[in-house]
C-alpha positions as CSV (number, residue, x, y, z in Angstrom):
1,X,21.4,10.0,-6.1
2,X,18.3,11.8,-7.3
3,X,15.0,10.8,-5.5
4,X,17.0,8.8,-2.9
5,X,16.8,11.8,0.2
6,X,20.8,12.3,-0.2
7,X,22.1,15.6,-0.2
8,X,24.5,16.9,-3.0
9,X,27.0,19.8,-2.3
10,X,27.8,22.1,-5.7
11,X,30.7,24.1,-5.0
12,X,30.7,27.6,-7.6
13,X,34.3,29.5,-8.6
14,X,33.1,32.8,-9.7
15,X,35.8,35.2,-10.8
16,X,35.6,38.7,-11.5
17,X,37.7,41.0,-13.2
18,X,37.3,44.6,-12.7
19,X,41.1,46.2,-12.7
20,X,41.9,43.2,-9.8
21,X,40.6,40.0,-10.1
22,X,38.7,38.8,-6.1
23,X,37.2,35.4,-6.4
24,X,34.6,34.7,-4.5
25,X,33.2,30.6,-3.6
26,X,29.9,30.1,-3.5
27,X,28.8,26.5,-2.0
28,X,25.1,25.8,-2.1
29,X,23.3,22.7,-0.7
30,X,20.6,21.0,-2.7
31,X,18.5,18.2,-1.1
32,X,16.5,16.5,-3.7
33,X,12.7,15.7,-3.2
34,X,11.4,12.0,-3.3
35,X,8.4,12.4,-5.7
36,X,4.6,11.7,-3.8
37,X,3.2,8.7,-4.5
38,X,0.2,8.5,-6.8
39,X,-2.5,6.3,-5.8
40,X,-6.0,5.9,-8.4
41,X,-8.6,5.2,-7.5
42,X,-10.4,2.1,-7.8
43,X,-12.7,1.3,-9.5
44,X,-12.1,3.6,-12.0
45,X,-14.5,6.4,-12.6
46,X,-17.4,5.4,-15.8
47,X,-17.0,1.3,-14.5
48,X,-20.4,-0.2,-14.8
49,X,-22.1,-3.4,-13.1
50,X,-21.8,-5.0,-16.2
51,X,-18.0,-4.4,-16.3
52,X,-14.8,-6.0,-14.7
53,X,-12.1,-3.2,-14.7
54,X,-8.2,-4.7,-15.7
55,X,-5.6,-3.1,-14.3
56,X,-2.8,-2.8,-16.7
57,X,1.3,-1.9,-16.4
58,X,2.6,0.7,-19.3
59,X,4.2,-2.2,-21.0
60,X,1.1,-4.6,-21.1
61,X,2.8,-7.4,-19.8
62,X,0.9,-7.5,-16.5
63,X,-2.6,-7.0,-16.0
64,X,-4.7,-7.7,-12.6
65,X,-8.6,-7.8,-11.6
66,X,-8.8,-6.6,-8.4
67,X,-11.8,-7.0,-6.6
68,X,-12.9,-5.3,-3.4
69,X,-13.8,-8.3,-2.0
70,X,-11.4,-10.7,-3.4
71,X,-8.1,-9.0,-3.2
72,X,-6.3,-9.2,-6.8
73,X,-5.4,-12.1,-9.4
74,X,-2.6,-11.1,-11.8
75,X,-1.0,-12.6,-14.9
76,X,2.0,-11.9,-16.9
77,X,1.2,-12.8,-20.7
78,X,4.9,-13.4,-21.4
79,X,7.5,-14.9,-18.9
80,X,10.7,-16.3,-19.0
81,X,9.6,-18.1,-14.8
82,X,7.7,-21.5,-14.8
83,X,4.3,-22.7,-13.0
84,X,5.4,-25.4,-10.5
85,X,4.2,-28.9,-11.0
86,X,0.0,-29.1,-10.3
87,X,-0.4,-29.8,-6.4
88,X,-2.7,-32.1,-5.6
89,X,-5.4,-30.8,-4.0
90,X,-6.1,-27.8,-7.3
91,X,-9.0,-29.9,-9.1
92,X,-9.1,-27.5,-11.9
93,X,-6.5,-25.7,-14.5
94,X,-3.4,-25.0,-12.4
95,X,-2.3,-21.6,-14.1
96,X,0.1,-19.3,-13.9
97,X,-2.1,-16.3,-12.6
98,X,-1.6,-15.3,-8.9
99,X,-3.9,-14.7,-6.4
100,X,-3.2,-12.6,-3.0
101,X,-6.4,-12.0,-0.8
102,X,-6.7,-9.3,1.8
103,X,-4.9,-12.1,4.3
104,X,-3.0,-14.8,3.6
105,X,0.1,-15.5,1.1
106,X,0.0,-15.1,-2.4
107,X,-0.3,-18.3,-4.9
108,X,-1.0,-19.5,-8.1
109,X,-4.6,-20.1,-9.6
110,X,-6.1,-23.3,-9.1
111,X,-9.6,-22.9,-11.0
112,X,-11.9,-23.3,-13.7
113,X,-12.0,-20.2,-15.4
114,X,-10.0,-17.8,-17.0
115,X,-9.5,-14.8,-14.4
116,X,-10.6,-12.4,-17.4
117,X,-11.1,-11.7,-21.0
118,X,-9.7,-9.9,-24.1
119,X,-10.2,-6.3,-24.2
120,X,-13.8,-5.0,-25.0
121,X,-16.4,-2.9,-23.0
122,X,-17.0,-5.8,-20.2
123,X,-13.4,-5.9,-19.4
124,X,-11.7,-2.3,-19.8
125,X,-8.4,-1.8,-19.0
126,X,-6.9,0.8,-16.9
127,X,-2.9,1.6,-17.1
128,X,-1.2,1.7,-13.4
129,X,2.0,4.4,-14.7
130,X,5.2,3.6,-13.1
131,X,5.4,4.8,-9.6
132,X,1.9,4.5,-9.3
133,X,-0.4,2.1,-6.6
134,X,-4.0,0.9,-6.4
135,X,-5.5,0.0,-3.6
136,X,-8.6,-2.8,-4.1
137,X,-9.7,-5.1,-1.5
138,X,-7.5,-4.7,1.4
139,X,-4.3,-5.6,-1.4
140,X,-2.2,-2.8,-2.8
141,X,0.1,-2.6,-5.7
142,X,2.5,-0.4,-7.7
143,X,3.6,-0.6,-10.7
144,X,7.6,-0.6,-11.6
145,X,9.3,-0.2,-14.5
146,X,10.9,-4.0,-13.4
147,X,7.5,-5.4,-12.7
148,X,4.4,-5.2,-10.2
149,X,4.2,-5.4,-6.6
150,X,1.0,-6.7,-4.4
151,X,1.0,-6.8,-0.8
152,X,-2.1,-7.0,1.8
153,X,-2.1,-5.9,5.5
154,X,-0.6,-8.9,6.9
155,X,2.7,-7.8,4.4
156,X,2.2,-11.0,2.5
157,X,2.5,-10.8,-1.1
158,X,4.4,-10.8,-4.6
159,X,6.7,-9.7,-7.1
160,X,5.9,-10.4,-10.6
161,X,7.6,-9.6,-13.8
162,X,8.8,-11.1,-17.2
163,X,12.0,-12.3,-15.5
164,X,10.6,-13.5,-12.3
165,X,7.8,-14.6,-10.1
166,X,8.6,-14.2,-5.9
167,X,5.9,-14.8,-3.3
168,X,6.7,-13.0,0.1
């Protein structure tokens, strides 16, 4: 299992033929290396006060604003998950955009607002690869090829993909 910290024995025949044949086995060890984490920084170099940075996974599902002093508010454009019903006490839109502060749990938007805009110079995006975390307002998260993870200090936070939405 590559990338996993298992080792993987390769055992080598070699014969040689020079009037007698001798073999000789050669077993060598290999321990594979689990690649160093990438982490950008945020906010991205050339931002200006004018602008609101989005945070973007390679398949442009997912995109996040992450604010130093708010923590992050994600969406999935296209999901297969529903919003549950509108709680009582959210006196806006109830979306489906999730919120995780630097404490607390993660939960849906309640608000009035849309958490950001189309493409253009006040809202440029920035692509999170695979593998890859950001780190904005006391909430990280990585990108995966199976969706995007947030968490804050207090190890509260979520899971969100096409497939699925899971708050932790």
């Amino acid at each position: 299992m590559v990338g996993c910290g298992s080792s993987t024995t390769t055992t080598v025949t070699v014969t040689v033929t020079t009037g007698s044949t001798a073999t000789r086995t050669v077993t060598t060890t290999t321990t594979p290396t689990t690649p160093t984490p990438i982490t950008i920084a945020w906010p991205p170099a050339g931002v200006g006060p004018d602008q609101t940075p989005v945070l973007r996974t390679p398949s442009g599902n997912i995109e996040c604003v992450l604010q130093v002093e708010l923590g992050a508010v994600c969406v999935a454009h296209t999901h297969a998950w529903s919003v549950p019903p509108k709680p009582t006490s959210c006196e806006f839109d109830w979306t489906d955009g999730i919120v995780l502060g630097p404490t607390g749990r993660a939960r849906f938007r309640c608000a009035s607002d849309i958490p950001f805009g189309p493409a253009n110079r006040y809202w440029p995006r920035t692509d999170l690869a695979y593998g890859a975390s950001v780190i904005a307002g006391g909430v990280t998260c990585t990108s995966h090829a199976d969706g995007l993870i947030c968490t804050n200090a207090a190890a509260h936070g979520f899971r969100l993909s096409r497939q699925r939405v899971a708050f932790f």
